[in-house]
C-alpha positions as a printed NumPy array, in Angstrom:
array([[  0.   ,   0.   ,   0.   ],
       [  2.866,   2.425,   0.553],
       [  4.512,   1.884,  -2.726],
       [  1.225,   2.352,  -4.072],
       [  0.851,   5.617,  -2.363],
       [  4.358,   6.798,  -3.508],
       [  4.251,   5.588,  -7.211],
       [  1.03 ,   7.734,  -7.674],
       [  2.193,  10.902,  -6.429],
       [  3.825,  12.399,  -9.403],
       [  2.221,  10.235, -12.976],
       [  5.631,  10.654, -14.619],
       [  7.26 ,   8.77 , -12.122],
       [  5.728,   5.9  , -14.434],
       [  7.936,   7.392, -17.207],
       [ 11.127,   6.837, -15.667],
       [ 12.692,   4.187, -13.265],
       [ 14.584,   6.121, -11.304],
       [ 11.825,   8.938, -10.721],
       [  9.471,   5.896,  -9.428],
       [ 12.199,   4.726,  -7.016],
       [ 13.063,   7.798,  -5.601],
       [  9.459,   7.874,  -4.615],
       [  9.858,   4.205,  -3.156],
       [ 12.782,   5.448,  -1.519],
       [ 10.289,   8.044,   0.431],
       [ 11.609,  11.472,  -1.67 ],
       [  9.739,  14.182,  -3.673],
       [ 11.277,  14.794,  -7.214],
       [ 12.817,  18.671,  -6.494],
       [ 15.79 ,  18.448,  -8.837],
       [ 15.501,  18.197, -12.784],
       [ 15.699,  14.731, -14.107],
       [ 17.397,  16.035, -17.223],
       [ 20.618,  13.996, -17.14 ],
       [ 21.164,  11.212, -19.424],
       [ 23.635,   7.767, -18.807],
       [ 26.484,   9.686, -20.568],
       [ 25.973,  13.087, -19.009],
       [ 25.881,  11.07 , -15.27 ],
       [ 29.24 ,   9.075, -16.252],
       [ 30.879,  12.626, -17.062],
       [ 30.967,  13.481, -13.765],
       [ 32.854,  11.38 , -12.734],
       [ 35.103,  10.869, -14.909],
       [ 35.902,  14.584, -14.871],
       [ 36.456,  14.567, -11.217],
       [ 38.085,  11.404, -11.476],
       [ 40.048,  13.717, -14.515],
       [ 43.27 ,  11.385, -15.067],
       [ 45.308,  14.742, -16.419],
       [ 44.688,  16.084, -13.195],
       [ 45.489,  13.336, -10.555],
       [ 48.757,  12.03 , -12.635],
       [ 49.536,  15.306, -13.286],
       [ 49.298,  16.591,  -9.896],
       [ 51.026,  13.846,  -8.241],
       [ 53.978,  12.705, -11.127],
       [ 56.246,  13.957,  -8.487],
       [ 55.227,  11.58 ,  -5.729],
       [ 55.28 ,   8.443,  -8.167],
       [ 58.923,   9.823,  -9.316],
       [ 60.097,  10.147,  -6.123],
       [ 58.705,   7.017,  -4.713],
       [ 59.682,   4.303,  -7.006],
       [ 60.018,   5.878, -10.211],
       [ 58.122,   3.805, -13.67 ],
       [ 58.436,   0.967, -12.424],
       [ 56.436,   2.373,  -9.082],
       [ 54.078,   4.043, -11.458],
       [ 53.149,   1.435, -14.001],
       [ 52.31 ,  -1.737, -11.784],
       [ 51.183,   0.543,  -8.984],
       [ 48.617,   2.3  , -11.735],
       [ 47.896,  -0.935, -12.395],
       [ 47.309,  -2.809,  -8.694],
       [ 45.009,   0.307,  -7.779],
       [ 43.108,  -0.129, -10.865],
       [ 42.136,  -3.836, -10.426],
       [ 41.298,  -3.382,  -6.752],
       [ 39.339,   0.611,  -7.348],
       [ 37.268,  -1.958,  -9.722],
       [ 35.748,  -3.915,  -6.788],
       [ 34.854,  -0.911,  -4.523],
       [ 33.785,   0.897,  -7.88 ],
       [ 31.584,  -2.858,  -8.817],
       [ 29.952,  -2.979,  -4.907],
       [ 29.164,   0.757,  -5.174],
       [ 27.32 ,   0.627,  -8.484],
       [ 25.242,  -2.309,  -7.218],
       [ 24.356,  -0.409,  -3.985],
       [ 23.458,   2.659,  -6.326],
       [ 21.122,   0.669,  -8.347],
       [ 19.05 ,  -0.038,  -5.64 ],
       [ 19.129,   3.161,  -3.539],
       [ 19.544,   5.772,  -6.589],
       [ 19.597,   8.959,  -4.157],
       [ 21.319,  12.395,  -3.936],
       [ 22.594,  11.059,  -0.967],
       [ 24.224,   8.419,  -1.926],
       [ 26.74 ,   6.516,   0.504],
       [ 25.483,   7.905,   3.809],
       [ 21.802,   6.652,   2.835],
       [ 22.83 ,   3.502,   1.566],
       [ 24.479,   2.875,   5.083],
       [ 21.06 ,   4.194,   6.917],
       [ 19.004,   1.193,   4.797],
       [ 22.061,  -1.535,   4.773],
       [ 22.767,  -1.049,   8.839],
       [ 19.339,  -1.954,   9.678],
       [ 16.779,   0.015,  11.9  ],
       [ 19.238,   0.014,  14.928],
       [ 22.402,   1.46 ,  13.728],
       [ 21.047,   3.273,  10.694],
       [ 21.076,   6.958,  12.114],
       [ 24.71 ,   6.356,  13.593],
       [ 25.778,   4.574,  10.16 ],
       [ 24.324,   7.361,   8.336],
       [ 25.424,  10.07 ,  10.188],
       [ 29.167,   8.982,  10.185],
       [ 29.499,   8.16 ,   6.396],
       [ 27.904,  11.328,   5.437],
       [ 30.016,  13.32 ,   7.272],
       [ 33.054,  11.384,   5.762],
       [ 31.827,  11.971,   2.734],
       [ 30.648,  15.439,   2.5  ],
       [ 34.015,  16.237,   4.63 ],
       [ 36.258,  14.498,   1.95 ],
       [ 34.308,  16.109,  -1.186],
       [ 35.432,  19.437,   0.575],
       [ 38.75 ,  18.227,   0.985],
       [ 38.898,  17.241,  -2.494],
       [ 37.665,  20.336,  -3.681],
       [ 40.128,  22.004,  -2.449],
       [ 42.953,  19.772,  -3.003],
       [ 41.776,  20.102,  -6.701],
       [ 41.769,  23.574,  -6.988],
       [ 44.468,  24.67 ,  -5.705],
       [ 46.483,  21.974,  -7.45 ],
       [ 45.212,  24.48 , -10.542],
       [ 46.023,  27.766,  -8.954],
       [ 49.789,  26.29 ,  -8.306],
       [ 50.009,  25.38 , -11.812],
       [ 48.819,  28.697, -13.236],
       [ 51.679,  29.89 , -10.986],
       [ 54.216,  27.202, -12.652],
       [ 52.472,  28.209, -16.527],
       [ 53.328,  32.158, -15.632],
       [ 56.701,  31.053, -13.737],
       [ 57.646,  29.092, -17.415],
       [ 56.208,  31.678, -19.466],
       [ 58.088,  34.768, -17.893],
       [ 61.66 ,  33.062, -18.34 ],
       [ 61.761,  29.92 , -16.066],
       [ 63.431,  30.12 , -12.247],
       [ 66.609,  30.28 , -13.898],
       [ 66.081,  33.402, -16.449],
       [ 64.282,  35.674, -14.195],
       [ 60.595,  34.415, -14.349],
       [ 58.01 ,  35.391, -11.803],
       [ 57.595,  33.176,  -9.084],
       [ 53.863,  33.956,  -7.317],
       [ 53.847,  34.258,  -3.142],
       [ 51.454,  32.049,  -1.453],
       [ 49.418,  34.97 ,  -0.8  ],
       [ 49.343,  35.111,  -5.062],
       [ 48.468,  31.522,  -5.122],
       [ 45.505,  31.407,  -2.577],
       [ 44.335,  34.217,  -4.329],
       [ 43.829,  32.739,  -7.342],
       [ 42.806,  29.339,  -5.956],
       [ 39.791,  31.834,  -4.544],
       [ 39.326,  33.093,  -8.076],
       [ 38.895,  29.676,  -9.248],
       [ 36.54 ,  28.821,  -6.783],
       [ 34.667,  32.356,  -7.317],
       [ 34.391,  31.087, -11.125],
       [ 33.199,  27.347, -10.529],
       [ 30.445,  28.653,  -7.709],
       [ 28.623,  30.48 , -10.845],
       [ 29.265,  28.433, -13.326],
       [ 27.018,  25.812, -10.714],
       [ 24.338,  28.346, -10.499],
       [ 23.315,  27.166, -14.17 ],
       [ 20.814,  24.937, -15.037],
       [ 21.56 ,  21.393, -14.693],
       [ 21.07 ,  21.401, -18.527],
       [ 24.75 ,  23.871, -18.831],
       [ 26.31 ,  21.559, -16.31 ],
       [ 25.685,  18.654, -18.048],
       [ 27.061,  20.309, -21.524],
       [ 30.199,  21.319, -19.517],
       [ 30.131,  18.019, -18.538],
       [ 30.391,  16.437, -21.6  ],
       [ 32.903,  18.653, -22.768],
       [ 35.072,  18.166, -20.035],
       [ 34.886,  14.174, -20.305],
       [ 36.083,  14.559, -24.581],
       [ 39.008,  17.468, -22.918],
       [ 40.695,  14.987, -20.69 ],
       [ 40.353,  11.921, -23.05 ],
       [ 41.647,  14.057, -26.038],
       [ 44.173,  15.464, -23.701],
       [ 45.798,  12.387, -22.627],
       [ 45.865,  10.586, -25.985],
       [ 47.86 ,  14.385, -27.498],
       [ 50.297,  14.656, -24.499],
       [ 51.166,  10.971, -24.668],
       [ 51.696,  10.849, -28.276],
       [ 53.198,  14.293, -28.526],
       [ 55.599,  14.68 , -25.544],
       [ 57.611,  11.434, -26.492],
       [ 57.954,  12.543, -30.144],
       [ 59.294,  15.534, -29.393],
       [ 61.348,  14.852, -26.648],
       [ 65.066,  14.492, -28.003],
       [ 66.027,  12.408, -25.117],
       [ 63.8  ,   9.476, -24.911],
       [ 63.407,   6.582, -21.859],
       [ 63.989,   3.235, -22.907],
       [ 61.293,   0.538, -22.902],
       [ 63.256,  -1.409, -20.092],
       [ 63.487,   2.125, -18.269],
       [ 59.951,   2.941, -18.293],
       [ 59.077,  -0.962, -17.373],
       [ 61.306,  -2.163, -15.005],
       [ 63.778,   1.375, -13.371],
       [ 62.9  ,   1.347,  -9.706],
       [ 64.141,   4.998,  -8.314],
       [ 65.331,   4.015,  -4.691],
       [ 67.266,   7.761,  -4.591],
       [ 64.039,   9.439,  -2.799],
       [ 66.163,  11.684,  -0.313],
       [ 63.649,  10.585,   2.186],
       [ 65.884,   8.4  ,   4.115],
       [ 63.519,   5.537,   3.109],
       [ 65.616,   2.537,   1.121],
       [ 63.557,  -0.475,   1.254],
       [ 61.754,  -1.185,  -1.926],
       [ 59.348,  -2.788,  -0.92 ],
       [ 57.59 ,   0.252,   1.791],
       [ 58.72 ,   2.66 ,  -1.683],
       [ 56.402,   1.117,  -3.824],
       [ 53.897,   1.078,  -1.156],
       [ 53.676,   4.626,  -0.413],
       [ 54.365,   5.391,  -4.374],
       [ 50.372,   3.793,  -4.74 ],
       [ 49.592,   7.155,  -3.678],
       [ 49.332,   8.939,  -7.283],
       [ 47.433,   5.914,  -8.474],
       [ 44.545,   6.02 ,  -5.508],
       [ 44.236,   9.891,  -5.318],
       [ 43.888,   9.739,  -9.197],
       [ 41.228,   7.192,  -8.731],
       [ 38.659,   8.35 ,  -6.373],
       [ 35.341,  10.857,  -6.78 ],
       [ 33.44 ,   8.08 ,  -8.825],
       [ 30.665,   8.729,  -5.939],
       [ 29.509,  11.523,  -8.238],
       [ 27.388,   9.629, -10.174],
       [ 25.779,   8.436,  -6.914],
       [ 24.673,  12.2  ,  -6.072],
       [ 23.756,  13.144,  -9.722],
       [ 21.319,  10.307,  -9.388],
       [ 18.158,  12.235,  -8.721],
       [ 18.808,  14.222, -12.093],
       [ 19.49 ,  11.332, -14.156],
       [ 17.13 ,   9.229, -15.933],
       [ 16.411,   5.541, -15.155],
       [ 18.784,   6.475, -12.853],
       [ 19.213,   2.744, -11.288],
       [ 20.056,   1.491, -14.678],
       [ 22.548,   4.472, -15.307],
       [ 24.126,   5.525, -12.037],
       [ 25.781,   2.318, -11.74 ],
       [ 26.924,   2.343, -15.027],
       [ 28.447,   6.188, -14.995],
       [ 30.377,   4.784, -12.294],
       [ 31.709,   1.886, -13.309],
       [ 32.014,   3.097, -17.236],
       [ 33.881,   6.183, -15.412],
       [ 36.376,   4.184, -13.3  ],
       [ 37.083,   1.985, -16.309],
       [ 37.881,   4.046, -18.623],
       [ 40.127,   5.967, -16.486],
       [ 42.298,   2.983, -15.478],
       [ 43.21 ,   2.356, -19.375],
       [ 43.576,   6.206, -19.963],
       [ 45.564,   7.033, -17.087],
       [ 48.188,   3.689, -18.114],
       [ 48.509,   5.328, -21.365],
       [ 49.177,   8.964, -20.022],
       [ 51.888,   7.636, -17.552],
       [ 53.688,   5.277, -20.471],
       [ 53.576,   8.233, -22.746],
       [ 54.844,  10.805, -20.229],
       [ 57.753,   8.583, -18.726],
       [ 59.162,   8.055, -21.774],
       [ 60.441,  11.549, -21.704],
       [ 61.726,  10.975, -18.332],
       [ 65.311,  10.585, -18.454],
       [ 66.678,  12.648, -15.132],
       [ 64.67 ,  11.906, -12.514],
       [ 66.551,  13.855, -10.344],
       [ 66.742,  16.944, -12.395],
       [ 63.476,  16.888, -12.984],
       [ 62.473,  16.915,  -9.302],
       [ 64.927,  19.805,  -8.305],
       [ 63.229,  22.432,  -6.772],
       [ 66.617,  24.337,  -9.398],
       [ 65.163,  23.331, -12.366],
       [ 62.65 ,  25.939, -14.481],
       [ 59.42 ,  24.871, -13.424],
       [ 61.041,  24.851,  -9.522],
       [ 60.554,  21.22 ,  -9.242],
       [ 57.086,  20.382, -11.26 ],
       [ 58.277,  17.199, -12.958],
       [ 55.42 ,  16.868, -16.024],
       [ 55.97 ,  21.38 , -16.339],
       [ 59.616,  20.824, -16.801],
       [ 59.026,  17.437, -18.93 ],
       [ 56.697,  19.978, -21.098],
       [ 58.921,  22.925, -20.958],
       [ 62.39 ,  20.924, -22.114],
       [ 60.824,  18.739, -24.354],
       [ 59.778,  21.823, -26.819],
       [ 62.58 ,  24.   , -25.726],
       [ 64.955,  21.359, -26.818],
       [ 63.443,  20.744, -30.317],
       [ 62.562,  24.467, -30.911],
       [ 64.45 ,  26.767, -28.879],
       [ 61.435,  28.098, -27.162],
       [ 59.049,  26.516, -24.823],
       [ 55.487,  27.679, -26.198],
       [ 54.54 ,  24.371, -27.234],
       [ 55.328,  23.376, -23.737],
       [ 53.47 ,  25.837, -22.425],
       [ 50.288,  25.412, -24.514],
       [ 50.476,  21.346, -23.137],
       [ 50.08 ,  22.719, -19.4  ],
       [ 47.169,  24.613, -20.439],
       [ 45.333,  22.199, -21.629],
       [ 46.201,  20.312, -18.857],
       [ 45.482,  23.094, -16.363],
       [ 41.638,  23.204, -18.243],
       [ 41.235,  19.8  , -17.437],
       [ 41.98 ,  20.371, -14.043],
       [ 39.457,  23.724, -14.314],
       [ 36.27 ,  21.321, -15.353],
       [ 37.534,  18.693, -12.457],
       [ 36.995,  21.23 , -10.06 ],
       [ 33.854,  22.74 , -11.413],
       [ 32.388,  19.145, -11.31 ],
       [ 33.413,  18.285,  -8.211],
       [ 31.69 ,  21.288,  -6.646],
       [ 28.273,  20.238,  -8.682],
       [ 28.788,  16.711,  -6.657],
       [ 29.328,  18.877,  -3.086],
       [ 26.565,  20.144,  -3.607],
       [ 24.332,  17.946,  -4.901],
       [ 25.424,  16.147,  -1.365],
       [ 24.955,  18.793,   1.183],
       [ 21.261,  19.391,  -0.579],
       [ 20.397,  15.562,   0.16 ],
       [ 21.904,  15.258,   4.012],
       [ 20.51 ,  18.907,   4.901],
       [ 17.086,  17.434,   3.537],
       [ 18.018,  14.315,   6.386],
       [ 18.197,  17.405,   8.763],
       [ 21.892,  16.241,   9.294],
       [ 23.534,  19.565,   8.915],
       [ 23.681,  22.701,  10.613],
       [ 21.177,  25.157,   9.027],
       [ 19.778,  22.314,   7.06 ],
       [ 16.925,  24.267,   6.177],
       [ 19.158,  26.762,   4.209],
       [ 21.476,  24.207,   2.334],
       [ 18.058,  22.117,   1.02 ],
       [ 16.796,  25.514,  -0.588],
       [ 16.742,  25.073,  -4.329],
       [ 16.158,  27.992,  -6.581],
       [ 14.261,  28.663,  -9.984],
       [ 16.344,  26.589, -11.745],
       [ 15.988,  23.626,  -9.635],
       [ 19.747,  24.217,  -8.507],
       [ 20.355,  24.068,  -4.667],
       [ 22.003,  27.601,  -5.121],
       [ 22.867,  27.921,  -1.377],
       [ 24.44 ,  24.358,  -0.839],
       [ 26.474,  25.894,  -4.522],
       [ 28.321,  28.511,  -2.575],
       [ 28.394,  26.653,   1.083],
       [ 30.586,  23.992,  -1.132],
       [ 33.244,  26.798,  -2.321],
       [ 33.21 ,  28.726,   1.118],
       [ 34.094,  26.198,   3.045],
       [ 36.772,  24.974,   0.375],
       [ 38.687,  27.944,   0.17 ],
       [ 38.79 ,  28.026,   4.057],
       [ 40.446,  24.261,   3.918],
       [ 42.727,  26.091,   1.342],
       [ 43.578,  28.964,   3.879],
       [ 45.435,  26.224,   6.268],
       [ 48.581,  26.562,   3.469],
       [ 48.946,  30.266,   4.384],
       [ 50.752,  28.87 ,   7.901],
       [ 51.947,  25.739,   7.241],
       [ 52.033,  23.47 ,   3.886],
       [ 52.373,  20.245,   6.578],
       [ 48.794,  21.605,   7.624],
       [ 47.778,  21.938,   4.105],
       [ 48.395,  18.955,   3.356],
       [ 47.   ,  17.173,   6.45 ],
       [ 43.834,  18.665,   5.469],
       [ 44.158,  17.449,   2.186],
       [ 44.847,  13.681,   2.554],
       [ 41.432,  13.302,   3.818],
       [ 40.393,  13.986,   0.564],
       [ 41.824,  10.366,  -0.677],
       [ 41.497,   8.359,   3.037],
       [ 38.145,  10.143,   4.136],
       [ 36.315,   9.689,   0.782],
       [ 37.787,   5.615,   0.839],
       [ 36.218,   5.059,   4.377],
       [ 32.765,   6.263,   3.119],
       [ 32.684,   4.388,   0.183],
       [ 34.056,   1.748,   2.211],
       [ 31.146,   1.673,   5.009],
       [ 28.006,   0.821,   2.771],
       [ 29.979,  -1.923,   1.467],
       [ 31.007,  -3.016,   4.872],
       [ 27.036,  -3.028,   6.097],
       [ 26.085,  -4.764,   2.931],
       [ 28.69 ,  -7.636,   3.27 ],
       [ 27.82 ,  -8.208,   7.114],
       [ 24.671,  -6.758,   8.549],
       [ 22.828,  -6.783,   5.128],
       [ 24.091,  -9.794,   3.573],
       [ 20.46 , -11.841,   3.71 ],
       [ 18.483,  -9.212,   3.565],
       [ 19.901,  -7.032,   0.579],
       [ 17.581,  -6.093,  -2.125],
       [ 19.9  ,  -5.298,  -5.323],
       [ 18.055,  -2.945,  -8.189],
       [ 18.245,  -3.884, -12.18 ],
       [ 22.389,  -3.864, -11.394],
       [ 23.521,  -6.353,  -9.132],
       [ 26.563,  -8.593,  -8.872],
       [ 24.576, -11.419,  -8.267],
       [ 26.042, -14.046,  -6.525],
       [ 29.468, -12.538,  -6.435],
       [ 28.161,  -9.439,  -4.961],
       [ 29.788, -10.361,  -1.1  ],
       [ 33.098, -11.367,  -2.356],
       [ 33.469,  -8.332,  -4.233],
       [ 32.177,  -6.561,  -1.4  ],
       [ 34.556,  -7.912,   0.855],
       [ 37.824,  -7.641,  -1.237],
       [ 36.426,  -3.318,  -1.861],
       [ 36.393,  -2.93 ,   2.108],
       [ 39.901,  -5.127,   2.727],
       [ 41.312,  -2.83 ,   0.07 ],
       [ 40.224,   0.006,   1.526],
       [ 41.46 ,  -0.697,   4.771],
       [ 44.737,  -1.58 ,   3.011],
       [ 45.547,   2.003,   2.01 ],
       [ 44.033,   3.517,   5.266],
       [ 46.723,   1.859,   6.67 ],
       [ 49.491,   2.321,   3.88 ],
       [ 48.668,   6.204,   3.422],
       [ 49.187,   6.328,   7.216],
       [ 52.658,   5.336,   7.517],
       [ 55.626,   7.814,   7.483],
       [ 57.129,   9.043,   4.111],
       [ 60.092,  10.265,   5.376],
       [ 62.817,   9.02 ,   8.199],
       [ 64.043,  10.472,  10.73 ],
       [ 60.717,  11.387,  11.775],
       [ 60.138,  15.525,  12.975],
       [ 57.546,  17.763,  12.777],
       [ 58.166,  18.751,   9.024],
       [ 58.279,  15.276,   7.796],
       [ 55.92 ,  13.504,  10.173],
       [ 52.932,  12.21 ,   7.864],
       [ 49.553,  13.712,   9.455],
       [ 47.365,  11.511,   7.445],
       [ 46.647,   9.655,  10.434],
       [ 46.55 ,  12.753,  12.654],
       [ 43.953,  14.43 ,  10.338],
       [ 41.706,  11.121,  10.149],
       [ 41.802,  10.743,  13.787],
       [ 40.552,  13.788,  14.95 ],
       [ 37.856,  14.022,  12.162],
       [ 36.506,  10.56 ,  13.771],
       [ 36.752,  12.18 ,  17.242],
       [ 34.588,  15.698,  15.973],
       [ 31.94 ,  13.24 ,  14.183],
       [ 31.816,  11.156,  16.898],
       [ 31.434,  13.71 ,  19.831],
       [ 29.714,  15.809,  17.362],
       [ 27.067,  12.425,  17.308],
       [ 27.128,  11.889,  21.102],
       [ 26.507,  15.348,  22.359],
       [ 24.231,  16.441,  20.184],
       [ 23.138,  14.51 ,  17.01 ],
       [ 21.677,  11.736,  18.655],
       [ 18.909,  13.538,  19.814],
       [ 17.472,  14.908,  17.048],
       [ 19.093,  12.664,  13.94 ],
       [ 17.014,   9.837,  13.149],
       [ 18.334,   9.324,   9.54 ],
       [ 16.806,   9.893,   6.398],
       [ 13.194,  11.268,   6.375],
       [ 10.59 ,  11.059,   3.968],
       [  9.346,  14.275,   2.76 ],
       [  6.703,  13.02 ,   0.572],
       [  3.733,  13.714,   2.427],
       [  1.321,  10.756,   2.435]])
């Protein structure tokens, strides 16, 4: 009789899958269902944006391990992102919600531990979107800083090198410029979408065709497949913990497939086509991303040149890869140049994306009355854009961004809960499906069948594999500069959710509510 009275409270809910089981679910259609399976899987593939995660973090995977690190580590991170991205896609299909992970985790917990379950993987999640966000963005404004650095002469001929003051500035701009562009219609977004998705694939298959042709001094294939760059200056020698902590490119790079998860509600047949936007996006992105880092290391012949903070791009590995590789050829370094740009416009739409998927998330747990001043983030405007959730997204980002003007340490403290806090709340659905709902589970038109609780188990093991890896120290002897606060940062985000839970949000959180009125 309930389904009944849900199906029949909007006739077009007959239309469309995902409209009917978002009134199952207990929700009110208030966002446009204008997305299509294409337009949902560009999301996340543009926040997932290979050009900007390899790009970003080519030093790290230099550093720690070199190729070798970077090619079977791509590679070992791939397979296992597969299963978490697999058991999240069949959750999806049955709970196709803005909300995503922290109401999957309210329905697969069972009555009992569903408002705590809830309440601590949204706030992971909504926490790590932030983090990411921000990690994102400014990752952008520091390479506009390295494109003008290059462009006005290099370190070495007199170029200008922006302050931090510069470089928050513009990371604000950035933000400034992706909070309007997510005042548009959901229609606009899904355009830029779109666009983005062709950018980064274009991008990677020009820069990893182009850069090695150029290039005058070219890797060889047993470089690129088998070097193993022990000579990290980090006081770490054994191989083995190297390659370990060199996963981190890979698993940053992979990570913000939840989006199609939180465009659900403006998809159509959204159970059908969530879980394929994010498994179509993680897939694709494991092939693309190889390809990138083959084509990229085989102009990578000085590793430690190229990660001297001397060098012209002060120490950017892929800007100084760019910058020598034309420079070389031609005598000047505008082809160079133009290759970071396109990069750095990848980077742009991954940003502007990811704050459409902040959003879209602070809307849906506001409307659980999980968040302070719920009733303000839930607003949406004309447009059927929740305009105030928009600009809550980039406020709180830039402040995250703010922690680099004191230390970078802190910076990036904040920042590594973008990879380790967005894992554990993709993680904890999974968890609750495998144990508490693994008779009970109802899967939607996507489902793993059978196989669904292995996968499911091997997603949360991983997961709780790089928890741990990302935790340990990067650098020996151990101080207060090299100390890694990954751990540090995810333990006292536990301990504010938690107390945050016991001292107040038990007494008024209850979950997610139904706001269709019967």
């Amino acid at each position: 009789m309930t389904l009944q009275t849900h199906v029949v409270v909007d006739a077009s809910s007959s239309l469309d899958s995902g409209h009917a089981r978002l009134h199952e679910l207990g929700y009110k259609q208030e966002l446009k269902r204008d997305l299509s399976a294409i337009s949902n899987f560009a999301f996340s593939f543009s926040i997932i944006s290979i050009l900007t995660g390899v790009t970003t973090l080519y030093n790290t995977g230099l550093n720690y391990g070199g190729p070798f690190s970077m090619v079977y580590g791509w590679l070992i991170a791939g397979f296992f992102t597969m299963f978490v991205a697999l058991s999240m896609a069949e959750i999806c299909s049955a709970y196709p919600t803005s909300g995503g992970l922290y109401y999957w985790s309210a329905k697969l917990a069972g009555p009992t531990w569903a408002p705590f379950a809830s309440w601590i993987t949204g706030w992971f999640n909504i926490i790590g979107q932030w983090a990411v966000t921000t990690s994102v963005d400014f990752s952008l404004a520091q390479l506009i800083q390295v494109i003008v650095l290059l462009s006005t002469g290099g370190k070495n001929g007199g170029g200008y090198e922006a302050s931090k003051y510069v470089v928050i500035a513009i990371h604000g701009g950035i933000l400034l410029l992706h909070g309007i562009l997510n005042t548009l219609p959901i229609s606009v977004l899904s355009f830029f979408g779109q666009f983005a998705s062709i950018w980064n694939a274009l991008g990677v298959f020009v820069l990893m065709i182009l850069i090695p042709i150029v290039a005058t001094q070219r890797a060889s294939v047993k470089f690129v497949f088998t070097h193993f760059n022990t000579d990290n200056g980090a006081g770490i020698s054994s191989s083995p913990y190297i390659f370990l902590v060199g996963l981190l490119m890979a698993q940053y790079s992979l990570s913000g497939y939840d989006a199609s998860a939180h465009m659900t509600e403006e998809t159509k047949e959204a159970d059908k086509n969530g879980p394929k936007g994010i498994i179509s996006a993680v897939g694709i992105s494991i092939v693309l991303g190889f390809c990138y880092i083959l084509g990229i290391t085989f102009a990578v012949t000085n590793i430690p040149y190229l990660l001297s903070k001397d060098n012209d791009a002060g120490g950017y590995a892929i800007a100084q890869i760019f910058y020598m590789a034309f420079k070389d050829r031609y005598g000047h370094s505008i082809g160079g140049i133009i290759c970071l740009i396109i990069v750095a416009v990848a980077i742009f739409f991954c940003g502007m994306s990811s704050v459409t998927s902040n959003s879209r998330m602070a809307y849906a747990f506001s409307r659980d009355e999980a968040m302070p001043l719920s009733s303000l983030w839930r607003k949406v405007n004309k447009q059927e854009v929740p305009i105030n959730a928009v600009w809550l997204s980039v406020f709180i980002s830039f402040c995250m961004a703010l922690t680099s003007l004191g230390s970078m340490v802190a910076f990036q403290a904040m920042v590594s809960i973008a990879t380790i806090g967005l894992y554990i709340a993709y993680a904890l659905p999974i968890f609750f499906r495998v144990t508490l709902a693994a008779k009970y589970f109802d899967p939607g038109p996507f489902n793993l069948g059978p196989f669904g609780l292995i996968v499911g188990w091997v997603a949360v093991l991983w997961v709780v594999t790089i928890s741990v890896l990302f935790s340990l120290p990067v650098s020996y002897p151990i101080t207060i500069e090299t100390l890694n606060y990954t751990p540090v940062a995810i333990g006292c985000l536990i301990i504010i959710i938690v107390s945050y839970w016991i001292i107040s949000g038990r007494r008024w959180f209850t979950g997610p509510i139904s706001n269709i009125k019967k």
